[in-house]
Jmol script that loads the backbone (N, CA, C; Angstrom):
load data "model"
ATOM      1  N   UNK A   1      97.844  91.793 104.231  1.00  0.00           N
ATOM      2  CA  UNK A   1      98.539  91.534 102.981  1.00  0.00           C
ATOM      3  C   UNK A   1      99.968  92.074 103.080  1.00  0.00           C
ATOM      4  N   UNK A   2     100.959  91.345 102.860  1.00  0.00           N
ATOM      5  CA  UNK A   2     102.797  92.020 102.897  1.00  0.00           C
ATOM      6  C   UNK A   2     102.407  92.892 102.331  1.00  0.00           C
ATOM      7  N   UNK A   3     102.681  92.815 100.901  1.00  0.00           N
ATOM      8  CA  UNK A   3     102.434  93.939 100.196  1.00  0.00           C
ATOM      9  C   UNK A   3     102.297  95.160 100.206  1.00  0.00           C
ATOM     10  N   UNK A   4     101.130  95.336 101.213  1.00  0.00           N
ATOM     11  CA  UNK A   4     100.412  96.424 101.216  1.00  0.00           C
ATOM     12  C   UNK A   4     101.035  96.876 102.552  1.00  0.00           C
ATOM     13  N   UNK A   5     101.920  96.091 103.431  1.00  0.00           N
ATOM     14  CA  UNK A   5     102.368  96.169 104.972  1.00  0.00           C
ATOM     15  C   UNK A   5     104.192  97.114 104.219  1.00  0.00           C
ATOM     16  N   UNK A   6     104.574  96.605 103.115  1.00  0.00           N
ATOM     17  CA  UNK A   6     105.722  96.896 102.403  1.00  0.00           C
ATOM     18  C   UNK A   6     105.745  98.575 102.182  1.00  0.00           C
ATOM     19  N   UNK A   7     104.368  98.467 101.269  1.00  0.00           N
ATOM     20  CA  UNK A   7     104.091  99.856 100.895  1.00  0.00           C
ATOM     21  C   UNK A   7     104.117 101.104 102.024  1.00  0.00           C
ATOM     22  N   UNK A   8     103.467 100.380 102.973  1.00  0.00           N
ATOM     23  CA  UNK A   8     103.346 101.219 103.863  1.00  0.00           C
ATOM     24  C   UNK A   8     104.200 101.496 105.112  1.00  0.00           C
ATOM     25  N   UNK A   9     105.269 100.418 104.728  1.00  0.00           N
ATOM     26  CA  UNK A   9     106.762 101.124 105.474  1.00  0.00           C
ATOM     27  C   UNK A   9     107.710 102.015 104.841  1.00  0.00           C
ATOM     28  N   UNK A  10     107.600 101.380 103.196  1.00  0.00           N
ATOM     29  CA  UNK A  10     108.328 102.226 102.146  1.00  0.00           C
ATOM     30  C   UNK A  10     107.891 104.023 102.449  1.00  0.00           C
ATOM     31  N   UNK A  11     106.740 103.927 102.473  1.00  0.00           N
ATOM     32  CA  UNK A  11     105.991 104.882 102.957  1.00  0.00           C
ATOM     33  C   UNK A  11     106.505 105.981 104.083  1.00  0.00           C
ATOM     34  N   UNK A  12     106.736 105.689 104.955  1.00  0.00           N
ATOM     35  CA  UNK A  12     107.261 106.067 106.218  1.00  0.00           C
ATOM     36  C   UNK A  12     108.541 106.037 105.901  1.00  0.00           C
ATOM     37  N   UNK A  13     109.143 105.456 105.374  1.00  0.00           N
ATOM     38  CA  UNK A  13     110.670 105.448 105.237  1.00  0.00           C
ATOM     39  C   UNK A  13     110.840 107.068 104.463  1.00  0.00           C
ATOM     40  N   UNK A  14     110.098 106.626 103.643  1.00  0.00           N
ATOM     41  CA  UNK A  14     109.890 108.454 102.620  1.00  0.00           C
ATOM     42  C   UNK A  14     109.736 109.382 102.970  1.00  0.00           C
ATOM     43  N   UNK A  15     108.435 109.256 104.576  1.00  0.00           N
ATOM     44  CA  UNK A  15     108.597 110.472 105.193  1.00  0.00           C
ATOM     45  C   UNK A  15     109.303 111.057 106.076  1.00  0.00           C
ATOM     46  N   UNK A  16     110.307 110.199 106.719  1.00  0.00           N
ATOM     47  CA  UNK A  16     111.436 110.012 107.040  1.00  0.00           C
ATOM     48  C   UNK A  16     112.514 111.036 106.618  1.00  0.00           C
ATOM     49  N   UNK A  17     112.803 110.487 105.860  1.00  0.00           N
ATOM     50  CA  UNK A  17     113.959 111.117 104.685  1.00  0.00           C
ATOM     51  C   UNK A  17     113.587 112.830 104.180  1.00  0.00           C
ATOM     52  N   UNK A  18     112.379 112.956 104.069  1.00  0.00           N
ATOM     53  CA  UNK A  18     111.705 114.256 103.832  1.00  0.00           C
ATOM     54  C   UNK A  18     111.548 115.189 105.156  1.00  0.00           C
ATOM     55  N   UNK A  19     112.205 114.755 106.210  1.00  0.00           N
ATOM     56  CA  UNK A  19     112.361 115.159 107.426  1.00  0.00           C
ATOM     57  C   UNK A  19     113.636 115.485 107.588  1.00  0.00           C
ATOM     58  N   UNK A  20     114.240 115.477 106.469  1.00  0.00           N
ATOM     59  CA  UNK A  20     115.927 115.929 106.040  1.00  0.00           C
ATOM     60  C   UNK A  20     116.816 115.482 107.331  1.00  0.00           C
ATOM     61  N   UNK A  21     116.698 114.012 107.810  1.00  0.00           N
ATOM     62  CA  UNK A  21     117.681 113.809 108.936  1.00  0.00           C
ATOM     63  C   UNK A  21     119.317 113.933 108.513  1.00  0.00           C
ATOM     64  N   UNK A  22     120.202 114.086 109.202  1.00  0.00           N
ATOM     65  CA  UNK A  22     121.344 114.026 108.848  1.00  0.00           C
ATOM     66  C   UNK A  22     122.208 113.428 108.139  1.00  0.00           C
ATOM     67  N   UNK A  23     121.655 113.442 106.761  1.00  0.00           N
ATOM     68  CA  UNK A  23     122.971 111.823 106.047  1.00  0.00           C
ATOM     69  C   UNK A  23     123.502 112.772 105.183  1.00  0.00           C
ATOM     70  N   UNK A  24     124.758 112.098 104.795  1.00  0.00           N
ATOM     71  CA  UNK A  24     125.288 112.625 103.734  1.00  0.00           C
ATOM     72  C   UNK A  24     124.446 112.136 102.327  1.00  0.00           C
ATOM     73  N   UNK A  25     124.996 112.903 101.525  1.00  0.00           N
ATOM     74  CA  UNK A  25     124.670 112.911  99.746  1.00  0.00           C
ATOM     75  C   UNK A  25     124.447 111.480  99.224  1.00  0.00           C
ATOM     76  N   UNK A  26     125.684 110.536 100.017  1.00  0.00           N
ATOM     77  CA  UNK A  26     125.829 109.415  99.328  1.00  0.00           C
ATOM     78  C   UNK A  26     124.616 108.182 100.282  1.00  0.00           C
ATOM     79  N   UNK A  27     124.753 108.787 101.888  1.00  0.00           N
ATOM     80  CA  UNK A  27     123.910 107.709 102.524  1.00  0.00           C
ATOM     81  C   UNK A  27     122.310 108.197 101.847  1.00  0.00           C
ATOM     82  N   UNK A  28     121.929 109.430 101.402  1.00  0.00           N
ATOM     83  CA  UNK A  28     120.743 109.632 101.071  1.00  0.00           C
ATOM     84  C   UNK A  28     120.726 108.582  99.413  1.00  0.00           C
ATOM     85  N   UNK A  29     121.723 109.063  98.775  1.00  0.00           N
ATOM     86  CA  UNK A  29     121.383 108.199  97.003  1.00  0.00           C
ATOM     87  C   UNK A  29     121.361 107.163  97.858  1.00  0.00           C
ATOM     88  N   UNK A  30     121.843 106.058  98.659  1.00  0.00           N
ATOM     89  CA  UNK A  30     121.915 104.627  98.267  1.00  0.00           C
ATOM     90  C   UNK A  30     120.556 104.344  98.844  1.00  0.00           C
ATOM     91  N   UNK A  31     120.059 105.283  99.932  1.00  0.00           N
ATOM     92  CA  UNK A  31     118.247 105.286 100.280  1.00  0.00           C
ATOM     93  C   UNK A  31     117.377 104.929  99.455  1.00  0.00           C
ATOM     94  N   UNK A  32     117.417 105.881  98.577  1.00  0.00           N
ATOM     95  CA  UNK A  32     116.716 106.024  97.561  1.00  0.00           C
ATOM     96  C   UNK A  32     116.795 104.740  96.462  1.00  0.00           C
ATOM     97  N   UNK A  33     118.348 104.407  96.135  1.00  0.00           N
ATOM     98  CA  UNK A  33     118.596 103.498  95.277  1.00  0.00           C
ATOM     99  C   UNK A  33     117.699 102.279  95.956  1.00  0.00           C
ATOM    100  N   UNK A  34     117.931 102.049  97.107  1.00  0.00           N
ATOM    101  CA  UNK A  34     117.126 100.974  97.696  1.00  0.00           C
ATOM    102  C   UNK A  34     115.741 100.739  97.630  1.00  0.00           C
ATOM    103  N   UNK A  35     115.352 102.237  97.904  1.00  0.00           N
ATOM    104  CA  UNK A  35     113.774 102.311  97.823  1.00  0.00           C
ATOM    105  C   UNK A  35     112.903 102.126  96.523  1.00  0.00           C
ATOM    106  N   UNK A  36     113.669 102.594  95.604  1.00  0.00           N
ATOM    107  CA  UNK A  36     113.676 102.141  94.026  1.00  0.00           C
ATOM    108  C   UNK A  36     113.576 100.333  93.600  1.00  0.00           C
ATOM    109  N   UNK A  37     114.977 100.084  94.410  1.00  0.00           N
ATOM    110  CA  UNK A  37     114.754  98.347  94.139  1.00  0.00           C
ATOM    111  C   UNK A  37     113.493  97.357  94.618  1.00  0.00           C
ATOM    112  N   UNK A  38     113.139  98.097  95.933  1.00  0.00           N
ATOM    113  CA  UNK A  38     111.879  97.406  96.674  1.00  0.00           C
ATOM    114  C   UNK A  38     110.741  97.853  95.580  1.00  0.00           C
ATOM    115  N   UNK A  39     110.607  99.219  95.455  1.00  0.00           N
ATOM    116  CA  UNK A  39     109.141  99.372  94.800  1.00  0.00           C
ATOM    117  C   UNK A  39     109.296  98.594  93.365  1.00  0.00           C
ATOM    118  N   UNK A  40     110.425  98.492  92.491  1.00  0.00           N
ATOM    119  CA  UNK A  40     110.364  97.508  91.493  1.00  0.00           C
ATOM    120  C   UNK A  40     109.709  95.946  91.779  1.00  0.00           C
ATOM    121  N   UNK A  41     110.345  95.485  92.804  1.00  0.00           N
ATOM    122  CA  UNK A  41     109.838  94.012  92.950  1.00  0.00           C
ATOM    123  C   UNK A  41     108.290  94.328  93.778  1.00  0.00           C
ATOM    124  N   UNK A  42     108.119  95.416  94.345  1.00  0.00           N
ATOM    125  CA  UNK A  42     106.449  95.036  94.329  1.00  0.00           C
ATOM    126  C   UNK A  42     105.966  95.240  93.327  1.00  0.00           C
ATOM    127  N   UNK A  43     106.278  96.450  91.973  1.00  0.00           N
ATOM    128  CA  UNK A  43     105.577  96.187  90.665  1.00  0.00           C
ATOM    129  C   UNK A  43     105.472  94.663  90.285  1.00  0.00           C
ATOM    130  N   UNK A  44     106.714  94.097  90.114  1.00  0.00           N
ATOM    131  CA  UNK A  44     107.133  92.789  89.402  1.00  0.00           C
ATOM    132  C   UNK A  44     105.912  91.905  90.415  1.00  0.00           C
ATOM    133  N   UNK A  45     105.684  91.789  91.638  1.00  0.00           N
ATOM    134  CA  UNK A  45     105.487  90.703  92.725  1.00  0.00           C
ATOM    135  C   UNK A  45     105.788  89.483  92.321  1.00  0.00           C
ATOM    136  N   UNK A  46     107.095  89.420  92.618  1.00  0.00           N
ATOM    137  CA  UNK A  46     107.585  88.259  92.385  1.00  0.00           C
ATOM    138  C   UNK A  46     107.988  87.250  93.229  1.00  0.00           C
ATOM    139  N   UNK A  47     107.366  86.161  93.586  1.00  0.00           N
ATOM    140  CA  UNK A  47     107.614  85.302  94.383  1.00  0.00           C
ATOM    141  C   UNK A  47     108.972  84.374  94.760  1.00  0.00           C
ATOM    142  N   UNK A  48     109.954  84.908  93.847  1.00  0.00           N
ATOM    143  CA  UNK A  48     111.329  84.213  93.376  1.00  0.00           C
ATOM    144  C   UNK A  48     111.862  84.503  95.114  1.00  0.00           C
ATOM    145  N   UNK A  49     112.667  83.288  95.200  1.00  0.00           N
ATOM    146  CA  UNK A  49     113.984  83.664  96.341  1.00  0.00           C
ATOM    147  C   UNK A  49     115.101  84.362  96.352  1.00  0.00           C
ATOM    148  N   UNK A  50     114.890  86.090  95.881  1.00  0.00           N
ATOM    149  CA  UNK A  50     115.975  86.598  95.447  1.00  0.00           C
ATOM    150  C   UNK A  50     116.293  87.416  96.844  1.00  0.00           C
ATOM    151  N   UNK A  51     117.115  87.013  97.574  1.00  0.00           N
ATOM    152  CA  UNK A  51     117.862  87.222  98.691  1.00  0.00           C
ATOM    153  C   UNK A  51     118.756  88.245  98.593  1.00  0.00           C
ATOM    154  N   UNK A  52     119.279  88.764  97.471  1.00  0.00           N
ATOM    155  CA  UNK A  52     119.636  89.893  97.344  1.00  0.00           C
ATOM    156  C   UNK A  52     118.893  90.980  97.919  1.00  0.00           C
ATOM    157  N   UNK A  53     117.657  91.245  97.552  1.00  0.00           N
ATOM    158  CA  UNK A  53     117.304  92.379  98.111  1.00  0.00           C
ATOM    159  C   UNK A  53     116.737  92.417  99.478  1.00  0.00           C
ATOM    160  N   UNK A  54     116.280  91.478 100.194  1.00  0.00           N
ATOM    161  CA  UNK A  54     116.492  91.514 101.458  1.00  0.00           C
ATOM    162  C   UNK A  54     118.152  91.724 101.881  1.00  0.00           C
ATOM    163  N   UNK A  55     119.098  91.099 101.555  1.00  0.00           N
ATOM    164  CA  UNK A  55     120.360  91.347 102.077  1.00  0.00           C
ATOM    165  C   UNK A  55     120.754  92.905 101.900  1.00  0.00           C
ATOM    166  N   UNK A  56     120.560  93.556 100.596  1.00  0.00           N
ATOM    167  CA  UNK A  56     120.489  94.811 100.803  1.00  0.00           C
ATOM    168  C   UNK A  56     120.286  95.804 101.747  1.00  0.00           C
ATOM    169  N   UNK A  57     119.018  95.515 102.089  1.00  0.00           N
ATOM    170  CA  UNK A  57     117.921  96.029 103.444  1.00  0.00           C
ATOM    171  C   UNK A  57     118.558  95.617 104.861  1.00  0.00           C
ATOM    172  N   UNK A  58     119.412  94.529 105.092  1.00  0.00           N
ATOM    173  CA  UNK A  58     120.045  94.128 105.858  1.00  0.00           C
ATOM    174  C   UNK A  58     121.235  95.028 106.282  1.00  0.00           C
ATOM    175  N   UNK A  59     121.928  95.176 105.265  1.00  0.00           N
ATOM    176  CA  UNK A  59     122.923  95.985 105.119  1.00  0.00           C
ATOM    177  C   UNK A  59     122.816  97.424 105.597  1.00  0.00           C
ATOM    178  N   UNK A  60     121.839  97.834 105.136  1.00  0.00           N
ATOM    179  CA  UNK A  60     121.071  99.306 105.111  1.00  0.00           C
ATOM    180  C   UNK A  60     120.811  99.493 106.458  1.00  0.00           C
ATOM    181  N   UNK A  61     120.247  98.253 107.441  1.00  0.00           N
ATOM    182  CA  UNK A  61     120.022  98.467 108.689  1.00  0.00           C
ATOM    183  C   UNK A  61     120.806  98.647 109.458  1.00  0.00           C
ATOM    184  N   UNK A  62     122.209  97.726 108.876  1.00  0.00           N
ATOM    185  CA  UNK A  62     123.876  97.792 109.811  1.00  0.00           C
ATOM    186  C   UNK A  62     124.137  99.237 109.591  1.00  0.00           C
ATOM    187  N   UNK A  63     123.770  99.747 108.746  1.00  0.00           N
ATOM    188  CA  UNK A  63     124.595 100.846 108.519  1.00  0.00           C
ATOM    189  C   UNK A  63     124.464 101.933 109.367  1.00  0.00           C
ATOM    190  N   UNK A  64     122.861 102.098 109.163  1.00  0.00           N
ATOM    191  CA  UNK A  64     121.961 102.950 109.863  1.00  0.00           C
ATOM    192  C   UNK A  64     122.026 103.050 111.381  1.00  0.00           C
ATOM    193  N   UNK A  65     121.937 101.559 111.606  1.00  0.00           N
ATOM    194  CA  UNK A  65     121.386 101.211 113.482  1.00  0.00           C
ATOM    195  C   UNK A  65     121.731 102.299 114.124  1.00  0.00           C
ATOM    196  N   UNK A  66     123.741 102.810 114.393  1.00  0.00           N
ATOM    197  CA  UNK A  66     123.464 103.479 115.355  1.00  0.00           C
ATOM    198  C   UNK A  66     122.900 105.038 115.391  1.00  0.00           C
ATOM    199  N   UNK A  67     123.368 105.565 114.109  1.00  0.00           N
ATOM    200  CA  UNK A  67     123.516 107.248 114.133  1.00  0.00           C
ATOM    201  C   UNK A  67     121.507 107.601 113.468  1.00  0.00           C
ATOM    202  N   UNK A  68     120.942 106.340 113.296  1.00  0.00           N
ATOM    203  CA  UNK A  68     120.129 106.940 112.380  1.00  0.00           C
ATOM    204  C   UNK A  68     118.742 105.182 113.136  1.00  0.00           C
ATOM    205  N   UNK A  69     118.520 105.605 114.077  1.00  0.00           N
ATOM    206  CA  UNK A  69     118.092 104.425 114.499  1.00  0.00           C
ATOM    207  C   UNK A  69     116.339 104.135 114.265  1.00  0.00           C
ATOM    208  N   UNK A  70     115.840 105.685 114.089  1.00  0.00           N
ATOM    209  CA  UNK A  70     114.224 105.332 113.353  1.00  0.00           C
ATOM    210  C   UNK A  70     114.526 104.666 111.595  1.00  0.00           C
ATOM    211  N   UNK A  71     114.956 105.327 111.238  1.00  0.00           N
ATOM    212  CA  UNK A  71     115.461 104.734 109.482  1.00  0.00           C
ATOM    213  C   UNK A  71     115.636 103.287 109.726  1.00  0.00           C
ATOM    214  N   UNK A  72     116.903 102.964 110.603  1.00  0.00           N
ATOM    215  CA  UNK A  72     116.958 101.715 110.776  1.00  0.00           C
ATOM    216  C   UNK A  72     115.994 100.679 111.188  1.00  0.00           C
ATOM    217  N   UNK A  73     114.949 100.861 112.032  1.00  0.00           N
ATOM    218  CA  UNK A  73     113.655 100.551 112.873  1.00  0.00           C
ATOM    219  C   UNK A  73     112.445 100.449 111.138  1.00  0.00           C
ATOM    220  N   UNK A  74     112.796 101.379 110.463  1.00  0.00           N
ATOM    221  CA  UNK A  74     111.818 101.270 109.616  1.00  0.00           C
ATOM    222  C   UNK A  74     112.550 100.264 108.593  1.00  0.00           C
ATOM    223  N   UNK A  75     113.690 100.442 107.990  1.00  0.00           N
ATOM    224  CA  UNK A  75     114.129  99.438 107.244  1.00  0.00           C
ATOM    225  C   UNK A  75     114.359  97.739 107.517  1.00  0.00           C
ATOM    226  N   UNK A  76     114.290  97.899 109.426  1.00  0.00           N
ATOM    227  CA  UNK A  76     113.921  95.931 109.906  1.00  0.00           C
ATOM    228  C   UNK A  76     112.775  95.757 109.658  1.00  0.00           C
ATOM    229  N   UNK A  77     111.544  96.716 109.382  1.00  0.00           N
ATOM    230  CA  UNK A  77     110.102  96.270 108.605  1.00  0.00           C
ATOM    231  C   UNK A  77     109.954  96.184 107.495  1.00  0.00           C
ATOM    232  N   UNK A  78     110.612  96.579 106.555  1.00  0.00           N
ATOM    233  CA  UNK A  78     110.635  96.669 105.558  1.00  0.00           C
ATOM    234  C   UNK A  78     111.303  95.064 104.772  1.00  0.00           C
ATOM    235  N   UNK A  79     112.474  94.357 105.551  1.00  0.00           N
ATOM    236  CA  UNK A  79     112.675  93.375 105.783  1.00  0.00           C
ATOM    237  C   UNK A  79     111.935  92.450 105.926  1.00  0.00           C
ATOM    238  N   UNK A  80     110.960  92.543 107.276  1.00  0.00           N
ATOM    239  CA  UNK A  80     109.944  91.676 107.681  1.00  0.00           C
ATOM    240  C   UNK A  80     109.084  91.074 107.032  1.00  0.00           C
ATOM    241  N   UNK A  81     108.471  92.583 106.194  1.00  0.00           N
ATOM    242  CA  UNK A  81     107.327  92.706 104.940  1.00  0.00           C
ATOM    243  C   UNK A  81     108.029  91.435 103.587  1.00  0.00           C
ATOM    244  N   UNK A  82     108.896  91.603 103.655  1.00  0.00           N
ATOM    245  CA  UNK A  82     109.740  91.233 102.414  1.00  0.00           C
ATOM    246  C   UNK A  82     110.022  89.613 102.603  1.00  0.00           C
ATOM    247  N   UNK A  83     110.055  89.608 103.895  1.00  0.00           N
ATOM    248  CA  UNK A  83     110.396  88.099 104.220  1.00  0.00           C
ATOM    249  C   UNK A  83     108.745  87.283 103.964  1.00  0.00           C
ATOM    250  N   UNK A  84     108.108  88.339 104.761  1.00  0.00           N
ATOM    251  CA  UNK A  84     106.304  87.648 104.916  1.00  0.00           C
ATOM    252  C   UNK A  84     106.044  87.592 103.415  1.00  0.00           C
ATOM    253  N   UNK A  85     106.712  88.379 102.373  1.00  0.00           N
ATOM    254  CA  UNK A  85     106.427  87.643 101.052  1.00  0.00           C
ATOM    255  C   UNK A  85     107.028  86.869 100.021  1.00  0.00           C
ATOM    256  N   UNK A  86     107.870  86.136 101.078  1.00  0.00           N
ATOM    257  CA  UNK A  86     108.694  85.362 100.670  1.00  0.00           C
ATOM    258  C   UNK A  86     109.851  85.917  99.330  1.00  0.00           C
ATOM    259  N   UNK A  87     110.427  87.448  99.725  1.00  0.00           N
ATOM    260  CA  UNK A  87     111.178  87.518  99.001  1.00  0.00           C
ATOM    261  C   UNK A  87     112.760  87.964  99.784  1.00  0.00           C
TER     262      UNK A  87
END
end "model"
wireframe off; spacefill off
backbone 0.3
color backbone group
């Protein structure tokens, strides 16, 4: 089930971050801001083509790739999940 493949990267992404890797103040809020937007649309499960929030996650991965490359590794699944549910 995506869904449940979503949750459970969101997941890891969390424990991640609780592993206090090196970001600043602002790369940690927009983490979070992100992680916030995903767990909303799995409340919602909404099947809509809103490409925004994959592009988000996209973004998040450019950002990440080089200095922060497990975050990044977890946020191209998080993508994946998102695509496999057609959002």
């Amino acid at each position: 089930m995506p869904a449940r493949e979503l949750q459970q990267q969101l997941n890891t992404l969390r424990e991640q971050l609780e592993q206090n890797p090196p970001l600043t103040e602002a790369e940690r809020e927009d983490l979070h801001a992100l992680m916030q937007q995903i767990e909303l649309e799995l409340e919602l499960e909404t099947k809509t083509q809103d490409s925004s929030l994959a592009d988000n996650v996209n973004l998040a991965v450019e950002r990440f790739e080089i200095e922060h490359p497990t975050l990044a590794g977890t946020l191209r699944n998080i993508v994946q999940a998102l695509a496999n549910m057609g959002i």
